[in-house]
Every structure is written in structure tokens, then in C-alpha cells.
N, C-alpha and C positions, 0 to 999 in steps of 0.2 A: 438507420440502425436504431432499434431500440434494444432498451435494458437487457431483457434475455438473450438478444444476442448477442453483445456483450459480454454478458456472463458466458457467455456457450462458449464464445474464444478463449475467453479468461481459461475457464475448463478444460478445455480442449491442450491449448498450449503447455498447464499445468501437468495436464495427464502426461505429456511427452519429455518433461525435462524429470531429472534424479535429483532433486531438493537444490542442485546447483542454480545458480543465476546466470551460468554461462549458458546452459542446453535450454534453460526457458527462455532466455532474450530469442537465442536460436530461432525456437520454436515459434513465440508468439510474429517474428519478424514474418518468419513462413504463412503462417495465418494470416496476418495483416498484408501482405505481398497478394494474396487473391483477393483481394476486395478493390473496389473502385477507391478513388482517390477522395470523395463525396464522403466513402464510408471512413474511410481513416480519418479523416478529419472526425466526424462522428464519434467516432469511438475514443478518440482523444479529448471530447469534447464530455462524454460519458465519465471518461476517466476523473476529468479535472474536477467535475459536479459530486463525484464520491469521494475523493479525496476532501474535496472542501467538507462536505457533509460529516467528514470523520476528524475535523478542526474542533477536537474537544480537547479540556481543561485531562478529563480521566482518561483518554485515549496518550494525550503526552504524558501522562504519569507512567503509565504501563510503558512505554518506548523507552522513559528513560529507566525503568528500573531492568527490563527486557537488555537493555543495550550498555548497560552500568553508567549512564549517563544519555542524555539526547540533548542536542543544540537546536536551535530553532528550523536547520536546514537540513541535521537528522532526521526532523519529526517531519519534514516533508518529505523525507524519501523510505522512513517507516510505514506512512501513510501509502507511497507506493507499495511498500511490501502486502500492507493490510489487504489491500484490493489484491492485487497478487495470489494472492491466498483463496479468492473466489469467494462465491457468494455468501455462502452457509459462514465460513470465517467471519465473514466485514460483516455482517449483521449482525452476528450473535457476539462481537466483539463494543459492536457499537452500542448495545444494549448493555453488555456487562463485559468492560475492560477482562475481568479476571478468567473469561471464557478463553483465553489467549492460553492459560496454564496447558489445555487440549493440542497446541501446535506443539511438534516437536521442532526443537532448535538444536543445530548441532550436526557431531556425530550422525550420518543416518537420518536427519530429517533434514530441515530449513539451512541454508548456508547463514542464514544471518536472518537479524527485525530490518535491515533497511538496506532496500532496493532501489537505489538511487537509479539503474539504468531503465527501469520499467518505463521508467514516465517520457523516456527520450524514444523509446521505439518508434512508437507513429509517427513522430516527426522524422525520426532516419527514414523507415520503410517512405512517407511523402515525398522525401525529396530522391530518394534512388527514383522512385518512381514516374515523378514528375519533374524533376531540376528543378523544383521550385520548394523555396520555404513554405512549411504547413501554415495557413492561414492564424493571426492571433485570434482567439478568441474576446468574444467582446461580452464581456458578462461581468457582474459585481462580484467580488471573492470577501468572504471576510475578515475582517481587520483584526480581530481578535478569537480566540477560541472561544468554544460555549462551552458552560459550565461554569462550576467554584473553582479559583485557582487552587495549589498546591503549592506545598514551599518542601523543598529538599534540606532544608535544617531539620531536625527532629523528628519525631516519628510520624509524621504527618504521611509518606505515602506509606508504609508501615502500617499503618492506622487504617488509611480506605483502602490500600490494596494486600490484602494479610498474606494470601497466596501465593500471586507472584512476587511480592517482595520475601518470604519465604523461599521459595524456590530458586528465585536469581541472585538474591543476596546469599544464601548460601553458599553458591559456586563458588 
């Protein structure tokens, strides 16, 4: 599997659910259920590589002001939402946190910033499919985010993120 395909199920599964995280899980299970067992591994393995890649300093800033806080296992299942969201999202997000303001949350859009069951799908769809647990991945993940830290005393995300903390501190 590569990138674009990927994205094409990312896509694909999105197009099918109503902003819920119930009818996407649905959905993507369904997509992932026709693929060989070689490819779910793959795409889980795609998965884990964009999430890490989205292990920034600005990206947890935006999660916690999005989610009126984020814990450090929040901001892993934010980061599932992030991919979630598809391609055009997670890259124009990862260049500029504040491109996020664009996603609707709520009401009528996003059920929520973190999608904690995204990241569990391949591994369900692997083992219905095979009885066996999805293979671990063997790769280095990073130890810490990239980027400037952030501190939640004072106006610090305030400061670098004007918009969305704007818009979500409002609420």
C-alpha cells in the first residue's frame, strides 16, 4: 500500500460517515475488511508514520485549546482524529496549526478533536480476519515532540495561536 491509497480509504470511509465516529469506524472497518491482511498491516503502519510525523509542540497546542485541555494520550488520539480528517486536513494543519479554525466541530460537523477508536480499527479488522494479533511494528517513534514547547499559564497559546484560542476559548 502506498500513501495515496491510504489517503483514498481515509477518503473514501469519511465520505460515508455524518461527522459521527460511530458510521466512520463503520465505515473504514468495511474498507479495511476488502484488503488483504499484508495491506492492513500497511496501512496501519502508514497510519502510525503520520501520526508520529504530526508529534509537534504546535499541533498539541491546538488539541489542547480545541479540546479545553489535552493530556498526553489525548493528543494521541487527536492526532488520530487529525489523519481522520484526510489529507488536505493533516497537511495544511501540520504547516499551520491554526488552518484547523476551517474544521467544523460540533453541532453538524466533527463529533469531537479526538478519535481515540481510529487508530484501533486495523488491528480489529486483522484479527476478525485472521485470529491473529496485527503484527508490532518495529520502527523508532519519537521521544519527544518537534518544535518550541508551550506553557498553559499565560498567554502563551493565546499568543501563538490567536484564532483558535479565540474561537475555542470563547465557547
Amino acid at each position: 500500500m502506498d500513501v495515496s491509497e491510504f489517503w483514498n480509504i481515509v477518503a473514501a470511509s469519511k465520505a460515508f460517515s455524518d461527522g459521527g465516529f460511530d458510521s466512520y469506524a463503520e465505515s473504514l472497518a468495511e474498507q479495511l475488511s476488502a484488503l488483504s491482511p499484508e495491506k492492513i498491516v500497511e496501512f496501519q503502519q502508514i497510519l502510525d508514520e503520520l501520526r508520529d510525523r504530526a508529534y509537534s509542540w504546535d499541533l498539541w497546542g491546538a488539541a489542547y485549546i480545541m479540546g479545553g485541555g489535552c493530556s498526553d494520550d489525548g493528543f494521541t488520539d487527536f492526532r488520530s482524529w487529525l489523519v481522520s480528517m484526510g489529507r488536505e486536513t493533516y497537511t495544511r494543519a501540520l504547516n499551520d496549526p491554526e488552518s484547523l479554525m476551517d474544521v467544523v466541530v460540533g453541532p453538524d460537523g466533527e463529533e469531537d478533536v479526538f478519535f481515540e477508536e481510529f487508530a484501533y480499527i486495523p488491528a480489529r479488522v486483522y484479527e476478525a480476519k485472521t485470529g491473529q494479533r496485527l503484527p508490532a511494528a518495529r520502527r523508532a517513534t519519537p521521544s519527544a515532540p518537534s518544535g518550541e514547547e508551550w506553557s498553559e499559564d499565560g498567554e502563551d497559546l493565546a499568543r501563538r495561536f490567536p484564532r483558535l484560542f479565540s474561537r475555542y476559548q470563547s465557547d
